[in-house]
C-alpha positions as CSV (number, residue, x, y, z in Angstrom):
1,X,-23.8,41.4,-41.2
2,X,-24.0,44.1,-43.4
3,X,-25.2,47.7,-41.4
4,X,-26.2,50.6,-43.3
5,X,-26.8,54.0,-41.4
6,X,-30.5,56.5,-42.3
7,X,-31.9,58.9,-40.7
8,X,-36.0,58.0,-39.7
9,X,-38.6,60.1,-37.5
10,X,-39.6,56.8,-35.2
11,X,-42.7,57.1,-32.5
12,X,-41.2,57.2,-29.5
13,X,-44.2,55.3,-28.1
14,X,-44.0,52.6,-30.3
15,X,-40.1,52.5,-29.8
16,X,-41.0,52.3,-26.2
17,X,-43.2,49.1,-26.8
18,X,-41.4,47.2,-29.0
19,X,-38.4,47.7,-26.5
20,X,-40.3,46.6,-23.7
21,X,-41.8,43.3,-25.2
22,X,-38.2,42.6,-27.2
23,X,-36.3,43.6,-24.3
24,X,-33.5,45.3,-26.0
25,X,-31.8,48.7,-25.1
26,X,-31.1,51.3,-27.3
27,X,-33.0,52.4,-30.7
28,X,-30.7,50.3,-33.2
29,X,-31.1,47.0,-31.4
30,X,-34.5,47.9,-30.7
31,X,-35.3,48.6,-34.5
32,X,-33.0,45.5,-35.7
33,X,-34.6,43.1,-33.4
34,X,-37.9,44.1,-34.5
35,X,-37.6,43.6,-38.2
36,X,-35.5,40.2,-37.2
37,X,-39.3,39.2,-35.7
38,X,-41.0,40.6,-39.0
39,X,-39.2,38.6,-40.9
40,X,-39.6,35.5,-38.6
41,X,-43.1,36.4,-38.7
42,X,-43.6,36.0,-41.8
43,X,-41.6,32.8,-42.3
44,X,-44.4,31.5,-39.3
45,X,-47.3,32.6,-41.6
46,X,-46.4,29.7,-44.1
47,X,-45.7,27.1,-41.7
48,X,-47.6,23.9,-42.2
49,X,-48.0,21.5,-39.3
50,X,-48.7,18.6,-41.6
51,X,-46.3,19.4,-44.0
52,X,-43.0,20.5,-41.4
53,X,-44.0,18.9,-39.0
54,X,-45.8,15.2,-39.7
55,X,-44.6,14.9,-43.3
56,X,-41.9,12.9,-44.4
57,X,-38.0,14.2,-43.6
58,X,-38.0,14.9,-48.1
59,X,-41.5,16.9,-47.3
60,X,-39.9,18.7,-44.8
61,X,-36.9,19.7,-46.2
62,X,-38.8,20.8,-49.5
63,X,-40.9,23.3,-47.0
64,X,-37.9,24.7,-45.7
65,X,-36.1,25.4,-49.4
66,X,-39.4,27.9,-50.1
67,X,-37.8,30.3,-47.6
């Protein structure tokens, strides 16, 4: 995994939040698991039930390729 290392003003609130729902410790894992979810979030949003789910195994796989 490649890291990289910046300096960012982060609400402490928020920090709190996300580290409370994700239940991680520390601001890095904190901050890396949450863009991990934005990203899986955002794979979700295009999900298809017919199509990944009750289509054919070539439909499926040809869901999956978009991402």
């Amino acid at each position: 995994m490649h890291m990289t290392r910046t300096t960012v003003d982060v609400d402490k609130r928020a920090l709190d939040a996300a580290r409370r729902e994700l239940g991680t410790n520390g601001l890095s894992e904190t901050v890396n698991a949450a863009l991990r979810e934005a990203a899986r979030h955002r794979v979700l949003k295009g999900f298809d039930v017919t199509r990944d789910i009750d289509g054919t195994p070539g439909e499926v796989a040809a869901g999956r390729e978009r991402f």
